[in-house]
N, C-alpha and C positions, 0 to 999 in steps of 0.2 A: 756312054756308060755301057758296060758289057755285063749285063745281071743274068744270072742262067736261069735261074727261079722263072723267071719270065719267059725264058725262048725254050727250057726242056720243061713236058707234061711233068706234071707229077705220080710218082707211081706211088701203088700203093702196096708198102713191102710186106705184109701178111697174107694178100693173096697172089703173090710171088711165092713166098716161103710154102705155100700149101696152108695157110693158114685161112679158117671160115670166116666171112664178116657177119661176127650176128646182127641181130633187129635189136634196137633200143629195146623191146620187149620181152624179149629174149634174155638181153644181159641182165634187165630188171628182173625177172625170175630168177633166174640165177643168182643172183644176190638177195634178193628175199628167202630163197631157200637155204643161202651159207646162214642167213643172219636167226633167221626160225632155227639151224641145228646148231648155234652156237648158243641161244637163249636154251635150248634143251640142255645142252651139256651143261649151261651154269646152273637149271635148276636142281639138275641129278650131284653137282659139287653141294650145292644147297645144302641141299637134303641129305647127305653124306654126312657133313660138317653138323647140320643139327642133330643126326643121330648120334652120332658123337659126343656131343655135349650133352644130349641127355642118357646116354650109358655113364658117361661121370659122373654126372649129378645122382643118379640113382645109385650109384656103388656110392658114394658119398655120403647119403642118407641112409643106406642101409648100416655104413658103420658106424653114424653117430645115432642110429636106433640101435647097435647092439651095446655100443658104450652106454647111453643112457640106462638100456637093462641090466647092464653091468653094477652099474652106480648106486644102485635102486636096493 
C-alpha cells in the first residue's frame, strides 16, 4: 500500500499562509468576548423594543383619558 498520509509530515497550512496559532486560551477569550458583545447588543435591541412599546401604550392612554373627558 502506497498511503502518503503516512510517508509526508503533515503541515500545517495557517502557519504557512502567515497565519498565528493561538493558545486554546486565547481562542477562549476571544469568544467570550464575541459572546459578552453580542449579549450587550441584545440587551440594548431589548430595551429599544420596550421602549417602544411603552410610548404606545402611553399615547394610547392618553387618548382614551381624552375620549373619556370627552364623554363626561
Amino acid at each position: 500500500m502506497n498511503d502518503t498520509r503516512v510517508t509526508q509530515p503533515t503541515v500545517d497550512l495557517r502557519v504557512e499562509a502567515g497565519f498565528p496559532v493561538l493558545m486554546s486560551e486565547e481562542l477562549t477569550r476571544i469568544r467570550m468576548n464575541d459572546l459578552i458583545r453580542e449579549a450587550q447588543q441584545q440587551r440594548l435591541a431589548h430595551k429599544v423594543g420596550a421602549g417602544r412599546l411603552w410610548r404606545r401604550l402611553a399615547v394610547y392612554a392618553a387618548d382614551r383619558a381624552d375620549r373619556a373627558q370627552r364623554c363626561q
